[in-house]
C-alpha positions in Angstrom: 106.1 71.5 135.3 106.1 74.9 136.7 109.3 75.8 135.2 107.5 75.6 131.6 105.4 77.8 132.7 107.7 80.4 133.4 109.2 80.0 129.6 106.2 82.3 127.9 106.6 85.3 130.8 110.4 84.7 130.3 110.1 84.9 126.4 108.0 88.1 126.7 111.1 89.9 128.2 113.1 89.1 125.0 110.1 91.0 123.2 111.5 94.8 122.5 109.3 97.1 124.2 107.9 99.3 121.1 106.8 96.1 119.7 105.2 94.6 122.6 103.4 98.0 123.2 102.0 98.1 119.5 98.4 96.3 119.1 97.2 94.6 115.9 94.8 96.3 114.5 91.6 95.2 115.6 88.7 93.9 113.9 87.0 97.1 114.1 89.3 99.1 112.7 90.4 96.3 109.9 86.6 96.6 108.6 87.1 100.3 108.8 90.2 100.2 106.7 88.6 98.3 104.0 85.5 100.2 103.7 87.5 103.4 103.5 89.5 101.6 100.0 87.0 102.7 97.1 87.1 106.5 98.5 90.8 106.4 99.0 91.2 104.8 95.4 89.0 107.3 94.1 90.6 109.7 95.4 94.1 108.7 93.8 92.4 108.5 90.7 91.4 112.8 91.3 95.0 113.2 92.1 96.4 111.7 88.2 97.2 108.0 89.0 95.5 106.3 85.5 93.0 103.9 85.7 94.8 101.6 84.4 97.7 101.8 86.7 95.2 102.1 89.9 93.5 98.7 88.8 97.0 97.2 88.8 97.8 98.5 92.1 94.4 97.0 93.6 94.8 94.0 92.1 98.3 93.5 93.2 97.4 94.1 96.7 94.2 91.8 96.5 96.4 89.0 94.9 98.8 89.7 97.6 96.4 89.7 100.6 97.3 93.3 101.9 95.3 93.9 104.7 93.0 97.0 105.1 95.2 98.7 106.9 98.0 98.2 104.7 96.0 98.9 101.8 95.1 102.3 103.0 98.7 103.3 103.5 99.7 102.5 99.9 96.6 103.7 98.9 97.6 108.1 100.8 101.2 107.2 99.6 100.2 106.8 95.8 98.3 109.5 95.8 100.5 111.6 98.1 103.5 110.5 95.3 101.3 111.1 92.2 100.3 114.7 93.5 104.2 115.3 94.0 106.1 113.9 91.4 103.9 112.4 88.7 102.4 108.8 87.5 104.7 106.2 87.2 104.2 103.4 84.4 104.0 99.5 85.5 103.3 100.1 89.5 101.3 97.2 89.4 104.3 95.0 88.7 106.1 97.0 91.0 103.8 96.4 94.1 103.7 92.8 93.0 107.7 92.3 92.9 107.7 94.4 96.7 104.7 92.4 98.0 107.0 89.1 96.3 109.6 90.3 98.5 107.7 90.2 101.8 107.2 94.3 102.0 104.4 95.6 103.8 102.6 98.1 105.5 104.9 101.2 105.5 107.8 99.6 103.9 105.7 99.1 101.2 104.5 102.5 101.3 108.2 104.1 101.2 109.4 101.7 98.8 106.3 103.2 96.7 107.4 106.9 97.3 110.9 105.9 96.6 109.8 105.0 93.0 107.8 108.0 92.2 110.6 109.8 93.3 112.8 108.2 90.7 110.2 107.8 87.7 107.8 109.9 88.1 106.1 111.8 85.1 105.1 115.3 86.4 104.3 116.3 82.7 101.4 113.5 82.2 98.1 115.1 81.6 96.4 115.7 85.2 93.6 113.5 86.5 89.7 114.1 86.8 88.4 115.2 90.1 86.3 113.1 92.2 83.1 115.2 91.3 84.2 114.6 87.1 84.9 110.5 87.8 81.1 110.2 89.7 79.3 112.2 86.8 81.1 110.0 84.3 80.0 107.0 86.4 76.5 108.5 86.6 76.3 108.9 83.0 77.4 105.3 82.4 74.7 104.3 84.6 71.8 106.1 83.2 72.8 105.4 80.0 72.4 101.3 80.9 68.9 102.2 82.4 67.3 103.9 79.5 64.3 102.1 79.2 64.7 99.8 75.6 61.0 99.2 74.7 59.0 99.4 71.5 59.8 102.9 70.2 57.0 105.4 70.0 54.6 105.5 66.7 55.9 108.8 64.6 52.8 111.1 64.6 
């Protein structure tokens, strides 16, 4: 029976060091990597990435089950890549055929880059900036909260 429990220390020396020394993220930080999502996402949209195209990336990565963490790496890299080279049509599908493929994380993240780098549209018209995307937002809402009574009697 002892010899058993030697297997798990001795399996632990087959473990390369870099990876033993890295520490899943912890619940903490996971909730912090989540809550920091809309802002990032807002902020792609500021640097050009259509709304169309940033809804397909989200929803990719929520069908997928990226984690926070994850998310917020594609998330910089999108925006980083839009900033540099220009949108690129279908990412959605894109992220969806890399996330099919098992690609996470930073992979996921480069392979993202990678494909800006080869499609990207510099020339598309630029995006709103994040103050220009809230006042539109702001508008919609107060627009939805007019009050809808009886109108006034004409004097």
């Amino acid at each position: 029976m002892s010899s058993l429990r030697r297997i798990p220390i001795l399996l632990t020396l087959f473990i390369p060091f870099p990876l033993a020394a890295q520490a899943a993220p912890t619940a903490a930080e996971r909730v912090l990597a989540a809550a920091s999502i809309p802002g990032l996402a807002l902020e792609a949209r500021a640097a050009g990435v259509p709304p169309d195209e940033l809804e397909a990336l989200l929803d990719a990565m929520a069908d997928g089950k990226v984690s926070g963490p994850d998310a917020r790496l594609v998330l910089a890299e999108e925006r980083r890549a839009v900033a540099a080279t220009g949108a690129v049509a279908g990412l959605g599908a894109f992220v969806r055929a890399r996330l099919a493929e098992g690609l996470r994380g930073q992979a996921l993240a480069d392979a993202i880059g990678k494909e800006h780098a080869a499609r990207g549209r510099k020339g598309a018209p630029p995006g709103l900036s994040a103050q220009e995307i809230l006042a539109e937002k702001r508008a919609a809402r107060t627009q939805t909260l007019k009050p809808r009574g009886k109108p006034e009697p004409s004097r």
